[in-house]
Structures are given as structure tokens and as C-alpha cells.
C-alpha positions as CSV (number, residue, x, y, z in Angstrom):
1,X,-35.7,-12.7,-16.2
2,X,-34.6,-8.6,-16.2
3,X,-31.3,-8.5,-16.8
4,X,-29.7,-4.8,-16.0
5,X,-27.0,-3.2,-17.7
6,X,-25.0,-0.5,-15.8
7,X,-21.9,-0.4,-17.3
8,X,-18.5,-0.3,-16.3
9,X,-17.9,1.3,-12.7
10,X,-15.9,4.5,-13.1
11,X,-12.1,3.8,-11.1
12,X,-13.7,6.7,-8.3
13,X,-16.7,4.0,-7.8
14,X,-14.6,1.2,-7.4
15,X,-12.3,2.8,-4.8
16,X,-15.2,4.3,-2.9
17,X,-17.2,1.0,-2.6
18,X,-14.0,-0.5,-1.3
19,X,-13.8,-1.2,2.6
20,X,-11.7,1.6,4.7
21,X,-10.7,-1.2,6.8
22,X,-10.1,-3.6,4.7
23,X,-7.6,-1.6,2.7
24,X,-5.6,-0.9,5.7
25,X,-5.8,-4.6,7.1
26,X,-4.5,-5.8,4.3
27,X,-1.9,-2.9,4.0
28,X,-0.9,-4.0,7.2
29,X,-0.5,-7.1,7.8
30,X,1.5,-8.5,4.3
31,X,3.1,-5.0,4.4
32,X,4.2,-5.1,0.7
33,X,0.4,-2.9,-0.7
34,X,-1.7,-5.5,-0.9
35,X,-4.6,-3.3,0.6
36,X,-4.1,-1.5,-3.2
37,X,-4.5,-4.8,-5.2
38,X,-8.0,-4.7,-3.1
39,X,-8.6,-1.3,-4.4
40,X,-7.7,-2.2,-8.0
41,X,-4.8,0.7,-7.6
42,X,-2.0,-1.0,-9.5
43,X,0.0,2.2,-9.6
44,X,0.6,2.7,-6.3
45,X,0.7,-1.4,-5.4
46,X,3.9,-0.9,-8.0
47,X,5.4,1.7,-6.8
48,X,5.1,0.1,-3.0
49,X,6.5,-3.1,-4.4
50,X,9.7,-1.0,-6.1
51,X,10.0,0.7,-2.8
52,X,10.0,-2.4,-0.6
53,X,12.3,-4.0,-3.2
54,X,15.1,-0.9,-3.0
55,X,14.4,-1.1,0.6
56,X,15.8,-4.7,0.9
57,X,18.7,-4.2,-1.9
58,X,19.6,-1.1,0.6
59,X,19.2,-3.4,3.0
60,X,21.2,-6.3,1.4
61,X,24.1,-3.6,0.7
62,X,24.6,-2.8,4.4
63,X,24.7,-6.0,5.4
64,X,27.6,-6.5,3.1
65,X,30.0,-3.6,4.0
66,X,29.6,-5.4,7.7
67,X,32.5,-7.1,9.1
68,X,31.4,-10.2,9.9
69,X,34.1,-10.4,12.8
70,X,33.2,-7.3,14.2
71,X,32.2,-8.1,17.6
72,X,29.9,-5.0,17.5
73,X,26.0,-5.9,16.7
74,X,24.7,-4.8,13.3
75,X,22.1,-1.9,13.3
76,X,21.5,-3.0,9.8
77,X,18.3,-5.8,10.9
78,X,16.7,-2.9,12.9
79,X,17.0,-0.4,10.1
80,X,15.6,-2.3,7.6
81,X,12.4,-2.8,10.1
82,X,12.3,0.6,10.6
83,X,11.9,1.4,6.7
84,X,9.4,-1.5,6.3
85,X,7.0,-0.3,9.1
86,X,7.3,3.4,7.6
87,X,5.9,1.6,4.2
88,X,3.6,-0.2,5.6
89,X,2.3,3.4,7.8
90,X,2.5,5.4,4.9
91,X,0.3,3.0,2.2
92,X,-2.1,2.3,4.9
93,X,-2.7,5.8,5.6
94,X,-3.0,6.7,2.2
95,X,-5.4,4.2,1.5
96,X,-7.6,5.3,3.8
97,X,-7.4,8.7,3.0
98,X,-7.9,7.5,-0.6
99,X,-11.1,6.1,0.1
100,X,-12.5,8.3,1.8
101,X,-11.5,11.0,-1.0
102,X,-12.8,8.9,-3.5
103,X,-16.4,9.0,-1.2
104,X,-16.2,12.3,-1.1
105,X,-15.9,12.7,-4.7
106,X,-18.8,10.4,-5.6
107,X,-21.3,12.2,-2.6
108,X,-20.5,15.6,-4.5
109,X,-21.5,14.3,-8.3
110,X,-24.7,15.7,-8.8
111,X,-27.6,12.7,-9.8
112,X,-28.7,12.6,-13.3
């Protein structure tokens, strides 16, 4: 039995052998980065994890400076899906774009 070394994949291999559409999919449809735990991008699955998190504190905040007698509906429940849906547009987007940078990069390394 051959057994091949070939070292550790570079973090530009990694995130170009990932799956465009899998990225986004799963950018998508949790909606909190999980597309970037695929990609092994623990940056930006933090930072979209801090930003979903101020999103509901912001969220929470409203809600509490509501009367809850006003007879008036809260706009509060559609704002907070607003800024959850730009998250989730904005980190699949970038993932994508990511990727396909990341391809890009590799295509242009010249073989050894």
C-alpha cells in the first residue's frame, strides 16, 4: 500500500474546493453563517454571529420602550426581519463571491 503525503491544504484551497452552492444554502437557510463554518471561515462566521446577536439585543431594546397598551401594532417584529434577511443576503453573497475569488486565485498560481 502507497500512502501519499500532500500536506496541509493552504486556507485559499480549502475555500476554493468548497461548493458555491452549498455555501449559500446553508447561508440561507439557518441564516446565522453557517455556510462559513462549511468554508472553515471562522472570522467571518463570528463576526455574523456578533451581528445577528446585536441585531436581536437591538431588537429586544425596542420591544421594550413599546407600550404594551398601545393599541397601535409594533413595527418592531417586522424590523428585526428586515435586518435578519439583510444578514443572511449579505453573507450569502459574500460567500459566493469568496469562493469564486478564492478559484480564481488558485487558477492563477503558476504549477511547479
Amino acid at each position: 500500500m502507497i500512502r501519499q503525503t500532500l500536506g496541509n491544504p493552504t486556507r485559499s484551497q480549502i475555500l476554493a474546493s468548497s461548493s458555491i452552492w452549498v455555501a449559500v444554502l446553508l447561508n440561507i437557510i439557518p441564516g446565522v453563517g453557517t455556510g462559513y463554518l462549511y468554508q472553515r471561515r471562522w472570522k467571518a462566521y463570528w463576526f455574523t454571529g456578533l451581528s445577528s446577536f446585536g441585531a436581536l439585543i437591538l431588537t429586544m431594546t425596542l420591544q421594550s420602550s413599546i407600550d404594551p397598551n398601545d393599541p397601535a401594532p409594533a413595527s418592531v417584529d417586522q424590523f428585526s426581519l428586515i435586518i435578519l434577511f439583510a444578514i443572511t443576503a449579505f453573507t450569502s453573497i459574500e460567500a459566493s463571491l469568496a469562493v469564486k475569488h478564492a478559484r480564481k486565485s488558485i487558477s492563477n498560481v503558476p504549477s511547479m
